[in-house]
N, CA and C atoms as a LAMMPS dump frame, in Angstrom:
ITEM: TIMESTEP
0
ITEM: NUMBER OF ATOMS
621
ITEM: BOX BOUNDS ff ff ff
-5.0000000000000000e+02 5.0000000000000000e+02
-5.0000000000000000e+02 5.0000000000000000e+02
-5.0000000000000000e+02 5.0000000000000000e+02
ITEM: ATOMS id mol type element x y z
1 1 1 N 336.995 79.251 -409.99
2 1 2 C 336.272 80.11 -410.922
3 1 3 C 335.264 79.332 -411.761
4 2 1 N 335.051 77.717 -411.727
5 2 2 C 334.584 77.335 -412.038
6 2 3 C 332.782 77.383 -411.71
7 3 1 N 331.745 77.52 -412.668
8 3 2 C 330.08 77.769 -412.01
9 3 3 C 329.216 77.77 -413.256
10 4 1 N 328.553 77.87 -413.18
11 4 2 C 327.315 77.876 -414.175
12 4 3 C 326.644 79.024 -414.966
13 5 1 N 325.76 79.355 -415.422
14 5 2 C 324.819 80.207 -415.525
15 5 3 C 323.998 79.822 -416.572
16 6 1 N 322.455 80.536 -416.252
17 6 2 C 321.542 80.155 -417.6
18 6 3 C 321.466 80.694 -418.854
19 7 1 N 321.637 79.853 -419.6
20 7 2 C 322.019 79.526 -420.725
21 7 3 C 320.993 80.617 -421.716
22 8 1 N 319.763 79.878 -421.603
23 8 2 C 318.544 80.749 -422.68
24 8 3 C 317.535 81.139 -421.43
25 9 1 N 316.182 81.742 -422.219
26 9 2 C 314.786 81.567 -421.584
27 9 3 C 314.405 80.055 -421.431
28 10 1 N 314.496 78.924 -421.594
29 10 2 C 313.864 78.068 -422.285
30 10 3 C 314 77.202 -421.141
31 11 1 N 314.156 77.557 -419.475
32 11 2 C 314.188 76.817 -418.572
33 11 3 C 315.507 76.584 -417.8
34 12 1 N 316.093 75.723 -416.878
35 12 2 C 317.004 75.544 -416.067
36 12 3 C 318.355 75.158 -416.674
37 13 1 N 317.713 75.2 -417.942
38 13 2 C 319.364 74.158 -418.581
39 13 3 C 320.633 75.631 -418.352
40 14 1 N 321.596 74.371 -418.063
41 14 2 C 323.402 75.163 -417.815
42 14 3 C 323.884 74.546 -418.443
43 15 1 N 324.683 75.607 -418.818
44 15 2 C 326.116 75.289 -419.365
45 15 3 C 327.434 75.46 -418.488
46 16 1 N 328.348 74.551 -418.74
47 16 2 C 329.7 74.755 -417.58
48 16 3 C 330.461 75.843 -418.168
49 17 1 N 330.815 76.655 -417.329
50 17 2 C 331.923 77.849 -417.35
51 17 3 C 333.316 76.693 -417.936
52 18 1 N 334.068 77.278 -419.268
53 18 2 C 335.138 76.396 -419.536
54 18 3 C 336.51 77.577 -419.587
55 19 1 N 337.275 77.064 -418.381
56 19 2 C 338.823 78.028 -417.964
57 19 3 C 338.848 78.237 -419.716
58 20 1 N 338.884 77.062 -420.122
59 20 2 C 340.282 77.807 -421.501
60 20 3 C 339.248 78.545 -422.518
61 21 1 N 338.357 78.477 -422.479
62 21 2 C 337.042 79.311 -423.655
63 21 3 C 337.57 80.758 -422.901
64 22 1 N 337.364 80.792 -421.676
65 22 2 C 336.975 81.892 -420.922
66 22 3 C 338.749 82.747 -421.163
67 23 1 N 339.628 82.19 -421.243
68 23 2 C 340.736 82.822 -421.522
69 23 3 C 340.77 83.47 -422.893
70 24 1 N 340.121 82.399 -423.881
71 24 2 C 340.064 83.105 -425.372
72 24 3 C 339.3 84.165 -425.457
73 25 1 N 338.256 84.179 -424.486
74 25 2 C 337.27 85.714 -424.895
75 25 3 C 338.233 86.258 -424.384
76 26 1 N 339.122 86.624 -423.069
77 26 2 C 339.7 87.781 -422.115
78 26 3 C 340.871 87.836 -423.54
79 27 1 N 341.531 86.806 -424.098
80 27 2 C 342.151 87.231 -425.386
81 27 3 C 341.888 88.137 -426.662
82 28 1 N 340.339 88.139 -426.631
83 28 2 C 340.035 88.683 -427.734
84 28 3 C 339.028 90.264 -427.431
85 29 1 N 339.162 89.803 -425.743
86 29 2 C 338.703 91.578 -424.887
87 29 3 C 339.988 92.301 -424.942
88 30 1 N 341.161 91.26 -424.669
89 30 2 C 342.719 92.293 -425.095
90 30 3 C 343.081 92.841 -426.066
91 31 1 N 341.997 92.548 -427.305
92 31 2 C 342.557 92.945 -428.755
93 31 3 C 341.467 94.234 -428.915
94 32 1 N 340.768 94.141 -428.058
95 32 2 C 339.247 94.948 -428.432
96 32 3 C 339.789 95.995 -428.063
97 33 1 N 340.149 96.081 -426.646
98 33 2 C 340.487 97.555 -425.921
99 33 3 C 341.693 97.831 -426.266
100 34 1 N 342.408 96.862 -427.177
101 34 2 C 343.852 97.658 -427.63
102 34 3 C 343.527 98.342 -428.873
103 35 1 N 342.464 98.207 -429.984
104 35 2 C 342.029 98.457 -430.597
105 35 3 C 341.142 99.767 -430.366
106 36 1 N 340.187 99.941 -429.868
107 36 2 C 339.094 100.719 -429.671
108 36 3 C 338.639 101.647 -428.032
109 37 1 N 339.716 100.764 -427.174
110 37 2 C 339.777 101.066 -425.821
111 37 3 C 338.319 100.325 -425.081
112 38 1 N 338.224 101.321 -423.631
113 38 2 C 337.587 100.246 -423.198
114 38 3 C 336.104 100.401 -423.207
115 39 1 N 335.763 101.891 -423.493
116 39 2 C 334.395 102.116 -423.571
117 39 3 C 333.539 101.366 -425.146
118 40 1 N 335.515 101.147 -425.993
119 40 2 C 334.613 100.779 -427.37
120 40 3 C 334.098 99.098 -427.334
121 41 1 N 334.506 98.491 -425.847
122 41 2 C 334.542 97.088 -425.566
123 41 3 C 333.592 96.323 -424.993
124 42 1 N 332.473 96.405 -426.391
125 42 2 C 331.166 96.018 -425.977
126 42 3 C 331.198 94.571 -425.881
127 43 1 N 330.504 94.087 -425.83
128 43 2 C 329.667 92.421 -425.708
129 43 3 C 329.749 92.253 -427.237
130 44 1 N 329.466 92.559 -428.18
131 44 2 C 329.351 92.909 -429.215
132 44 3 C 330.602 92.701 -430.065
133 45 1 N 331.297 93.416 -429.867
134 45 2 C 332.556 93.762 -430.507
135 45 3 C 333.177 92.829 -429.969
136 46 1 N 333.399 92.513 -428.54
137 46 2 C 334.204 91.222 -428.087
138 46 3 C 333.741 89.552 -428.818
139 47 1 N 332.382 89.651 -428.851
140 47 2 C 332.031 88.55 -429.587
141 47 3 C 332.149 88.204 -431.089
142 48 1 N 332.192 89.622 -431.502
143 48 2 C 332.887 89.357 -433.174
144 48 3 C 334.304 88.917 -433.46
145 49 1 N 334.98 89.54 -432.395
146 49 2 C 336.666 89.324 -432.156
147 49 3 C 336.569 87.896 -431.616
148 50 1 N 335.691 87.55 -430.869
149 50 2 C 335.984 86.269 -430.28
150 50 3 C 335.454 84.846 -431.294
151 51 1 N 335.129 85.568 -432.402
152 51 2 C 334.035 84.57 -432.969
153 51 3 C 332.685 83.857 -433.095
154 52 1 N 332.428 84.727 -432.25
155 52 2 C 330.864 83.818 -431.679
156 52 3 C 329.928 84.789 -431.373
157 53 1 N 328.967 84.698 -430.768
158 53 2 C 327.445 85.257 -430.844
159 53 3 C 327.681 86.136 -429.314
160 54 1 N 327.087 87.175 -429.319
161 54 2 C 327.068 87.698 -427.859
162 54 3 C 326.096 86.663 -426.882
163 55 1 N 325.442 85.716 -427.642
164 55 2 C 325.024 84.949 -426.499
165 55 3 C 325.681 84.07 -426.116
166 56 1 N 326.861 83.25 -426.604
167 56 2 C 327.236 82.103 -426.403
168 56 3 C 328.486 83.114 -425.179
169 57 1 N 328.88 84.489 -425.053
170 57 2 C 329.465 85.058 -423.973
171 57 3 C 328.609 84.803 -423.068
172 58 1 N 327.784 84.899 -422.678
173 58 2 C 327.193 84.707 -421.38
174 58 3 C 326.897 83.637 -421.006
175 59 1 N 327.403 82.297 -421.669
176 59 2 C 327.694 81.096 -420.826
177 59 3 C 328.914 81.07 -420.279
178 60 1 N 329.642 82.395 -420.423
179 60 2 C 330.964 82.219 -419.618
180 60 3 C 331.115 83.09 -418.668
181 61 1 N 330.186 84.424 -419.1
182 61 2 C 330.282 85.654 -418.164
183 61 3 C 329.277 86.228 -418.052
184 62 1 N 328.487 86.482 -416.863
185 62 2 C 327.224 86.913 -416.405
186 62 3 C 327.063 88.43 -417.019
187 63 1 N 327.891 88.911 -417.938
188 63 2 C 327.721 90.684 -418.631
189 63 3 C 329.215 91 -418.582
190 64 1 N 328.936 92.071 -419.445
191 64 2 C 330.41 92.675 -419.679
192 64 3 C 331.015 93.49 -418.731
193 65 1 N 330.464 93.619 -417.407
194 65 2 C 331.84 94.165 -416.385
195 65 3 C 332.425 93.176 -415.401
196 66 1 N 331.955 91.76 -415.676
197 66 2 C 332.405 90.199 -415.05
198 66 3 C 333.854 90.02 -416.38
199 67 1 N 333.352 90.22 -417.744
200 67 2 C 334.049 89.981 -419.055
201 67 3 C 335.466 90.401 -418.193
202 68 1 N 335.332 91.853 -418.551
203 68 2 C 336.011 92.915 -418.285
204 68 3 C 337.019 92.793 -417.501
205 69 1 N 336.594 93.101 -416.519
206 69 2 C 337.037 92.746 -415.181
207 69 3 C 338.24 91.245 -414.752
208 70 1 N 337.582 90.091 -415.806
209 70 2 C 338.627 88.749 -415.902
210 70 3 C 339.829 89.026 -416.654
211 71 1 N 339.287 89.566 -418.002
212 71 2 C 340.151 89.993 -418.949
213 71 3 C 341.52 90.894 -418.367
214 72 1 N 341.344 91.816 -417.406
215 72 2 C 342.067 92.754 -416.689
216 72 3 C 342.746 91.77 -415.932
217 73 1 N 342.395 91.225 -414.616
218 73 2 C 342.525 89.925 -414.262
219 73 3 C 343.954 88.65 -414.836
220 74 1 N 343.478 88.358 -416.025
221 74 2 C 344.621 87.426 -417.046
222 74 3 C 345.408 88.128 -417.031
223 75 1 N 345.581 89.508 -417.353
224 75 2 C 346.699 90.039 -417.765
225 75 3 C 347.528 90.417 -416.231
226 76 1 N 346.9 90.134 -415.115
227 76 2 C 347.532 91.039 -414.092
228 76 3 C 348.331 89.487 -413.543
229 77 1 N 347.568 88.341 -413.797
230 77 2 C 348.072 86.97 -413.167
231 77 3 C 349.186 86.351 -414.347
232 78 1 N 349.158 86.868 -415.713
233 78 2 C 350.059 85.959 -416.394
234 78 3 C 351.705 86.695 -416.266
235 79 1 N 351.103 87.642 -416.254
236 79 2 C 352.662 88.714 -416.24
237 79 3 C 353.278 88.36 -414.806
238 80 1 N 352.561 88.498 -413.881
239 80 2 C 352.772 88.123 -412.152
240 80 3 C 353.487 87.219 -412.352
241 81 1 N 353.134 85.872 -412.67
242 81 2 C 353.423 84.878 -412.576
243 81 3 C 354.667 84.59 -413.766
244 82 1 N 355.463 85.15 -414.547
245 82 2 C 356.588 85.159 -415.161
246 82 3 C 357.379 86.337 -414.256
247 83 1 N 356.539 87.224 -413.809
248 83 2 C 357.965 87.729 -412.947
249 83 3 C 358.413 87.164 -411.831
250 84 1 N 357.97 86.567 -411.087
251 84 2 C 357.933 85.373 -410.095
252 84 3 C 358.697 84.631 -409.943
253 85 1 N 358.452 84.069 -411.512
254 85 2 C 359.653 82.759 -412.125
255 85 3 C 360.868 83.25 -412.467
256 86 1 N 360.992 84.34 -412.743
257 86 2 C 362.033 85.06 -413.37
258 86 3 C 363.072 85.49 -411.988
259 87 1 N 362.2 86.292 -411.173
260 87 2 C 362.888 86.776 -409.587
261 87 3 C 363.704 85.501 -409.312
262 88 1 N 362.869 84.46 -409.171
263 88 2 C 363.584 83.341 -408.196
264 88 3 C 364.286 82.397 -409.288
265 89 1 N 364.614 82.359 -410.593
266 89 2 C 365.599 81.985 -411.18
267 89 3 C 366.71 82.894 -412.016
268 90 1 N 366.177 83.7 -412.596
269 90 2 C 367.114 84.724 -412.972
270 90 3 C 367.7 86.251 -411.994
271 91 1 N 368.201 86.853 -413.106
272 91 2 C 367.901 88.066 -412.534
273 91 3 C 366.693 89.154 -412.041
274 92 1 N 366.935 90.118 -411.144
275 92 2 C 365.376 90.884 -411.024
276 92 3 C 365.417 91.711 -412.085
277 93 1 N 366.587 91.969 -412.844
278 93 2 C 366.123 92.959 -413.915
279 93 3 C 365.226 91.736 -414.967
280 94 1 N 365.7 91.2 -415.392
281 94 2 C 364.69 89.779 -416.294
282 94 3 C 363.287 90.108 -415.511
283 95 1 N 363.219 89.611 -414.531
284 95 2 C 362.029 89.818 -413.741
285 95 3 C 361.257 90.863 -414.042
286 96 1 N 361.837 92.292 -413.495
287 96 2 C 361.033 93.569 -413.843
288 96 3 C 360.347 93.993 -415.331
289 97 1 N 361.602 93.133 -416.358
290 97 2 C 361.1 93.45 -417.974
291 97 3 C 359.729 92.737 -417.969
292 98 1 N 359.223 91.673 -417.198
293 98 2 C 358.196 91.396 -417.732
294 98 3 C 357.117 91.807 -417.495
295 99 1 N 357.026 93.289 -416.699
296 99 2 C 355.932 94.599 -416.92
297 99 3 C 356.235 95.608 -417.939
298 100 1 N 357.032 95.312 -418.208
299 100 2 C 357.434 96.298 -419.153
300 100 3 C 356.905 95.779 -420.611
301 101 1 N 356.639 96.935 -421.725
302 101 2 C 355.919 96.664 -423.21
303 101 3 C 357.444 96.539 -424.065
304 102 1 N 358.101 95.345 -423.97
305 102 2 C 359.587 95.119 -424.608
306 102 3 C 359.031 94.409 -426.433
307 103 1 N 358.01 94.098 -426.265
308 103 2 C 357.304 93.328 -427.002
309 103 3 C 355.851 93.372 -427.479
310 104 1 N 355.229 92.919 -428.535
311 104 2 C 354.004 93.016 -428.905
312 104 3 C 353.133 92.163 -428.181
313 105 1 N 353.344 91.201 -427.282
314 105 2 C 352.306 90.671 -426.568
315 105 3 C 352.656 91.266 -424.848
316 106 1 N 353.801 92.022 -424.568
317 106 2 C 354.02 92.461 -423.064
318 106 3 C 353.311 93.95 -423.693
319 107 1 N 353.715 94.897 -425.011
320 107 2 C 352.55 95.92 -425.043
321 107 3 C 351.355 95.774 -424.642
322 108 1 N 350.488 94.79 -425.385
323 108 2 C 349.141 94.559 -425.316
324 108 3 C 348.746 94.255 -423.73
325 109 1 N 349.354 93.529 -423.047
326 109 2 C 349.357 93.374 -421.562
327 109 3 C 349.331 94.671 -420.76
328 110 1 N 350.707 95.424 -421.213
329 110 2 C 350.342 96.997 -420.423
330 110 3 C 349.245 97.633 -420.879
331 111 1 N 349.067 97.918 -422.19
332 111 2 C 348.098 98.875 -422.735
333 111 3 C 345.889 98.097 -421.961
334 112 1 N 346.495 96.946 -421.654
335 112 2 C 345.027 96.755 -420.786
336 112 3 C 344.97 96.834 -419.23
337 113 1 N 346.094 97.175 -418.932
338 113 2 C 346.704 97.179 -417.515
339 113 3 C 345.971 98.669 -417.162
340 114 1 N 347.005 99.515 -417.964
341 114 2 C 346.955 100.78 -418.241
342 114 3 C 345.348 101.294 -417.991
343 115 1 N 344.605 100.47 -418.735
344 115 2 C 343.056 100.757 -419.741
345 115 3 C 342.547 100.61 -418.059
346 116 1 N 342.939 99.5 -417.28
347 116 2 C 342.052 98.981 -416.201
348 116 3 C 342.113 99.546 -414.749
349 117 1 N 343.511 100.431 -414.912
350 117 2 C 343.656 101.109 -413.782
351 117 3 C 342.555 102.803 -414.051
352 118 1 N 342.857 103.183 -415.552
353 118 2 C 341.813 104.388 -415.544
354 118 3 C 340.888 104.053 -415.993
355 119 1 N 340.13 102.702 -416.017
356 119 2 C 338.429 102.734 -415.568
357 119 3 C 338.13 102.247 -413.923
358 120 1 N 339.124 102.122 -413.239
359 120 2 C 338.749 101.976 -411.968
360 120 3 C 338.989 103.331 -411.25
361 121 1 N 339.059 104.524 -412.362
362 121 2 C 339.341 105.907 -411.311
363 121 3 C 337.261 105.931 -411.284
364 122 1 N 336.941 105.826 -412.435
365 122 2 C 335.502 106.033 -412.31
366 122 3 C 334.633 105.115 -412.026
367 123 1 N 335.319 103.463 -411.224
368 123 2 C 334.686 102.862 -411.541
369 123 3 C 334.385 101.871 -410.11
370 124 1 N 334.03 102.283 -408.748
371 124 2 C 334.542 101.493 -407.629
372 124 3 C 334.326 100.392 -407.192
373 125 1 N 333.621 99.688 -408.573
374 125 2 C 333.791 98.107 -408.303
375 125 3 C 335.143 97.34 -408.952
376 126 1 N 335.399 97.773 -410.111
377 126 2 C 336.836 97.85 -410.621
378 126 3 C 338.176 98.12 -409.809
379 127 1 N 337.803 99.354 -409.106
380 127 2 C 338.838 99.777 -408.4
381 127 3 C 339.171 98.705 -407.211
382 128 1 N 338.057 97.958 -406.757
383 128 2 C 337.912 97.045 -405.709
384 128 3 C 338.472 95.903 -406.081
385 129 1 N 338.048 95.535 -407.157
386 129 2 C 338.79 94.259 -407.588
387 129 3 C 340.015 94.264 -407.977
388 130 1 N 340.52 95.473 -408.77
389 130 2 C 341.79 96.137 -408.562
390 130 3 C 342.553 95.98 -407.748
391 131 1 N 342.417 96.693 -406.89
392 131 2 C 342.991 96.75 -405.229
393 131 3 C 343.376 95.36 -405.152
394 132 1 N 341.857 94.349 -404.923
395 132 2 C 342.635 92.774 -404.565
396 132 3 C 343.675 92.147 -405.092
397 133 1 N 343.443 92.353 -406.574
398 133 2 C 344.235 91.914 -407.259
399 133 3 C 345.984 92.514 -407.627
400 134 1 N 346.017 93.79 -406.885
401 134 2 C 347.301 94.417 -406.633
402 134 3 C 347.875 94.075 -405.51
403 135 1 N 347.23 93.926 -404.359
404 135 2 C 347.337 93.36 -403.267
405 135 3 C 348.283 91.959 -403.289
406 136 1 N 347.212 91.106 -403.876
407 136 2 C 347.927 89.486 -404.257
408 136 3 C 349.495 89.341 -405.12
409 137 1 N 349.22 90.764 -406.032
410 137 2 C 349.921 90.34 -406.707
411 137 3 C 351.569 90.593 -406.115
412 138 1 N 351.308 91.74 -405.461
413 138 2 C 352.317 92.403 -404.391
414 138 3 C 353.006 91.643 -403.267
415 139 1 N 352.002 90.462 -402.776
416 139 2 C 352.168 89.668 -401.687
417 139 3 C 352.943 88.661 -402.68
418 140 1 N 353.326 87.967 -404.018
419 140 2 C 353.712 87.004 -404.517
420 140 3 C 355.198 87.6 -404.865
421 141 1 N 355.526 88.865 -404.73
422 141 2 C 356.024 89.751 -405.654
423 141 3 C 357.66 89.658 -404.238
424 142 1 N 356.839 90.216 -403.18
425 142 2 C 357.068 90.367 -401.764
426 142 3 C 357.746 88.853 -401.279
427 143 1 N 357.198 87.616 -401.558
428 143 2 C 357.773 86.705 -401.11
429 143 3 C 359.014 86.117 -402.251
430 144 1 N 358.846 86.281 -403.221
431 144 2 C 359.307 85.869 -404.378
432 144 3 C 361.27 86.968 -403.9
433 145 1 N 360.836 88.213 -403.887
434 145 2 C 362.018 89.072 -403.417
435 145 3 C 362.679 88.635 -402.244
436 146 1 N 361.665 88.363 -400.993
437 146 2 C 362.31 88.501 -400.117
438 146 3 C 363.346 86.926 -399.954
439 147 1 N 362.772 86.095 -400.892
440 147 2 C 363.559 85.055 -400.797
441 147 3 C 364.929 84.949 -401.331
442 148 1 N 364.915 85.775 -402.495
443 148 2 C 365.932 86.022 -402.822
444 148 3 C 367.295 86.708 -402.059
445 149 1 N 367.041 87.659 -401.378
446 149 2 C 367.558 88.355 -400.646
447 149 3 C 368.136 87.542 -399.413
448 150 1 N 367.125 86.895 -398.673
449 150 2 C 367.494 85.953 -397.437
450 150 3 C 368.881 85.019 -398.764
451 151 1 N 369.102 84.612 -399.614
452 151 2 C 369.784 83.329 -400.089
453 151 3 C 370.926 84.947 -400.568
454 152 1 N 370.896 86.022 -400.57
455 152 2 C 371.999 86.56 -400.885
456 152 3 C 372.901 86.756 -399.285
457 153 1 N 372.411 86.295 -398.26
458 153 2 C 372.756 86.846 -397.181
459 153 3 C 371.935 88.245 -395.959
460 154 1 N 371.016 88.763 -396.554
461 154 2 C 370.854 89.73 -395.942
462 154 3 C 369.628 89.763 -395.67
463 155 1 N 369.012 90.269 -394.709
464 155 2 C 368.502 90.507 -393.694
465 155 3 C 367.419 91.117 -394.331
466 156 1 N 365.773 90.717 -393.607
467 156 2 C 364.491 91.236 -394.643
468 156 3 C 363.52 91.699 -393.72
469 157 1 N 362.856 92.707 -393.511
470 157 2 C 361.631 93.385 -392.766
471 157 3 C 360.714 94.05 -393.417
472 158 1 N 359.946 92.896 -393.117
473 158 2 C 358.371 92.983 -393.64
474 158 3 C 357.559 93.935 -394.059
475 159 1 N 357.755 95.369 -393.349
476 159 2 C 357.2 96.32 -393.742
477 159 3 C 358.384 96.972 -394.517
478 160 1 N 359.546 96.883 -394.377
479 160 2 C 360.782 97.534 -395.155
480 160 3 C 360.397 96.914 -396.67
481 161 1 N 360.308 95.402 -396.592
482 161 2 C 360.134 95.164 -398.053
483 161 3 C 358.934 95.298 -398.761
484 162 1 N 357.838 95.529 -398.037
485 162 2 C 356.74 96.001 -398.275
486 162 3 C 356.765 97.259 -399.178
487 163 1 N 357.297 98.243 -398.68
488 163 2 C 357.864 99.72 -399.481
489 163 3 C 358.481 99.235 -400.457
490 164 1 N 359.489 98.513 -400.731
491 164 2 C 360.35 97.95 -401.873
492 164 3 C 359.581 97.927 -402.699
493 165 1 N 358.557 96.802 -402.645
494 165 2 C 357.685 95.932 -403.781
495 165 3 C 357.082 97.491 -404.045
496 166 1 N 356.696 97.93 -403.611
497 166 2 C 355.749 99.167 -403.594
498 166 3 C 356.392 100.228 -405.016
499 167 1 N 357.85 100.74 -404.329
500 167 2 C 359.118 101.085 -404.901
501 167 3 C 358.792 100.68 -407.119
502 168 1 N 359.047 98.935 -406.461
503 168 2 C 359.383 98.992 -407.716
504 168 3 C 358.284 98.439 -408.996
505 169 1 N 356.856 97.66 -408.058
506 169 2 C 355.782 98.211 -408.852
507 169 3 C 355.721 99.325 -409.42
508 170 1 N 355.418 100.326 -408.716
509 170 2 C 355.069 101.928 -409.68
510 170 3 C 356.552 102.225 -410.523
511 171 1 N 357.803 102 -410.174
512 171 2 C 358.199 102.33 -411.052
513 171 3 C 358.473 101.715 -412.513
514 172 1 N 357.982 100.572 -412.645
515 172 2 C 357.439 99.831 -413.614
516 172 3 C 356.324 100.273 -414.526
517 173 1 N 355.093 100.685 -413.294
518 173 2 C 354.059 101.183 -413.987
519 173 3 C 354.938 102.574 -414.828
520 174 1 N 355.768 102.799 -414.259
521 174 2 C 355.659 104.855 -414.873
522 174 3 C 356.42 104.282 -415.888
523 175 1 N 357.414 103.772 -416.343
524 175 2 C 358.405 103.088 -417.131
525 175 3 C 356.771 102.796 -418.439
526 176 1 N 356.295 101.57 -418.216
527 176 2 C 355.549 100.768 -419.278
528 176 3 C 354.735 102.359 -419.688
529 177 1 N 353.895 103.25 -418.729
530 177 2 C 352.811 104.153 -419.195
531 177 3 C 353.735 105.114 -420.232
532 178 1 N 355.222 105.293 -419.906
533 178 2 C 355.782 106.799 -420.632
534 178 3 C 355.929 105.79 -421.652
535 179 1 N 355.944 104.406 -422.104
536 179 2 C 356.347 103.614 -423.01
537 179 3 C 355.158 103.917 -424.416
538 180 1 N 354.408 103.527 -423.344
539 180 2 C 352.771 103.308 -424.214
540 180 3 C 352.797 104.576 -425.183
541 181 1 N 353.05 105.804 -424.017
542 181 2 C 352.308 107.044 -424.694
543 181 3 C 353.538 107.327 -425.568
544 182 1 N 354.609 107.483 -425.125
545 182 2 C 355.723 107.697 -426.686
546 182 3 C 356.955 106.756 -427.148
547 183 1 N 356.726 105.965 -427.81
548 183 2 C 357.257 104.881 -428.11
549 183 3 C 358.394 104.965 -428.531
550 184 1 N 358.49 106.119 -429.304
551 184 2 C 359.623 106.627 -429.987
552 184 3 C 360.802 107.189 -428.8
553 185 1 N 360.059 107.778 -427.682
554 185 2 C 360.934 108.452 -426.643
555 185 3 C 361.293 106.967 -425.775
556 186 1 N 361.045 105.712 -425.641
557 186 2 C 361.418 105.08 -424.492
558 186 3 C 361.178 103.555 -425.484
559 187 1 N 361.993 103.284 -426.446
560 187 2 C 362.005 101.987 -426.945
561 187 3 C 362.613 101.035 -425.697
562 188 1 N 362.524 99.792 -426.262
563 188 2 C 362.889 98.78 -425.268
564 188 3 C 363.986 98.761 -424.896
565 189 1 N 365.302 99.26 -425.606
566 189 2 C 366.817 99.401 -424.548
567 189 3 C 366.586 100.194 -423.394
568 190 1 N 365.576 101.631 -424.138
569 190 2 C 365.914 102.587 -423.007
570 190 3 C 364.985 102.629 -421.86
571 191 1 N 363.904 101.512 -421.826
572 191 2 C 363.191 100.723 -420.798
573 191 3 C 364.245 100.265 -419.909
574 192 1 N 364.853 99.329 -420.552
575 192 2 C 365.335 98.222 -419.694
576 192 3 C 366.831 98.874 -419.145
577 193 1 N 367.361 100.302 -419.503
578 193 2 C 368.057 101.048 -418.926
579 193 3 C 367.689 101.624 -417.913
580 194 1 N 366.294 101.947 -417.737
581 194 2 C 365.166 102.439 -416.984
582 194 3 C 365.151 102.042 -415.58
583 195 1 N 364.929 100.669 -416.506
584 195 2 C 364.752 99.275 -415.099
585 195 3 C 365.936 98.834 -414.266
586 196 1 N 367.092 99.437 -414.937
587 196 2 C 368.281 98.805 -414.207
588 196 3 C 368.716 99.68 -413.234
589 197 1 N 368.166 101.072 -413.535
590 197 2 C 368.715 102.242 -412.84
591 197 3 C 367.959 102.244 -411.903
592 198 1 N 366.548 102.095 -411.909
593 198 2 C 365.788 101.831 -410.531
594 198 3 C 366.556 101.003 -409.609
595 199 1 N 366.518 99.402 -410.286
596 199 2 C 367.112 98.441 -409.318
597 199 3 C 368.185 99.258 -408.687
598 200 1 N 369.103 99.115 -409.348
599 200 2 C 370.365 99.973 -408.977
600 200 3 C 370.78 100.886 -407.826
601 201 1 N 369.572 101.676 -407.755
602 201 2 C 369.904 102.988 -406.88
603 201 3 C 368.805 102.29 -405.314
604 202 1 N 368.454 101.23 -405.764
605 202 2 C 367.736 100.592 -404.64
606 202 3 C 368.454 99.693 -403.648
607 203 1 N 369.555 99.275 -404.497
608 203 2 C 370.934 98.258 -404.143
609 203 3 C 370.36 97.035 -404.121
610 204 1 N 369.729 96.735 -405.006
611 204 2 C 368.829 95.085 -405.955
612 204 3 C 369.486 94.82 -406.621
613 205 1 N 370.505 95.339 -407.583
614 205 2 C 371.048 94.528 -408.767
615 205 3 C 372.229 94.169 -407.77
616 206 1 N 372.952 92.85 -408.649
617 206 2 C 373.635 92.027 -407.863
618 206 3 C 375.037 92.164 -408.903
619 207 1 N 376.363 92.341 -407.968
620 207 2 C 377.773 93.01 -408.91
621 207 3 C 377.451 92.003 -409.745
């Protein structure tokens, strides 16, 4: 992800794209659209949240649907990547909580999740990058399970576990979305009661 872009008018000069700058704006695009949503998540507004000038954003991001789009991105690879760790050392219920809004920084994660799946209903470059990025994340999700399973003893097919991951993505998503919208109806016990009853009736949780 590392590349360039020009900087001012004032000729060829670049500046280097920097990973960890570029994480603090997608940090402070997570506060924007949790705040104001995503249409209120200008260049503008991200750069006041981020501290800095809407120009010094575009030494990191060629416009705000590159911003956007990363920002969506962080949140889809950091969560991935703790359920991952979680599958193949803990339990899968541990695992599954970490789509779930149990918390003020796993809220903010769904509520841009949420934000990024309904601007990719109107949006089919979103939806595209979407897709990839559900894809990948499904394929990490998929090996991460199926390993588990082979070390419990039993037997794994590719397209069988394919449906699984499938299975228990969305029911994650429906879990975190009824979370978002009434907080009061689905606090974090009765999430993670949620989550166990899925596993459960799938024959994933382990006696």
């Amino acid at each position: 992800m590392l590349g360039v872009v020009s900087s001012s008018a004032q000729g060829d000069r670049r500046v280097p794209r920097q990973p960890a700058r570029r994480r603090e704006i997608a940090a402070a695009a997570h506060r924007v659209i949790d705040r104001v949503g995503i249409d209120g998540a200008s260049m503008r507004e991200i750069a006041r949240e981020a501290g800095c000038t809407t120009g010094s954003l575009t030494h990191h991001f060629s416009g705000r649907r590159e911003l956007l789009d990363y920002a969506v991105g962080v949140v889809c690879e950091e969560s991935t990547a703790r359920l991952v760790a979680a599958a193949r050392s803990g339990s899968l219920l541990d695992a599954l909580a970490e789509y779930l809004p149990l918390d003020e920084p796993r809220r903010l994660e769904a509520v841009v999740w949420v934000v990024g799946i309904a601007e990719a209903a109107r949006d089919p470059r979103m939806a595209a990058s979407l897709a990839r990025r559900s894809a990948a994340t499904n394929d990490l999700i998929a090996a991460a399970l199926g390993e588990r399973l082979r070390q419990d003893g039993r037997e794994v097919d590719d397209d069988e576990l394919g449906l699984v991951v499938d299975e228990i993505v969305c029911g994650a998503d429906g879990i975190a979305a009824s979370a978002l919208s009434e907080p009061a109806r689905y606090p974090p016990p009765r999430q993670l009661e949620l989550a166990r009853r899925l596993l459960a009736r799938m024959g994933l949780l382990r006696p």
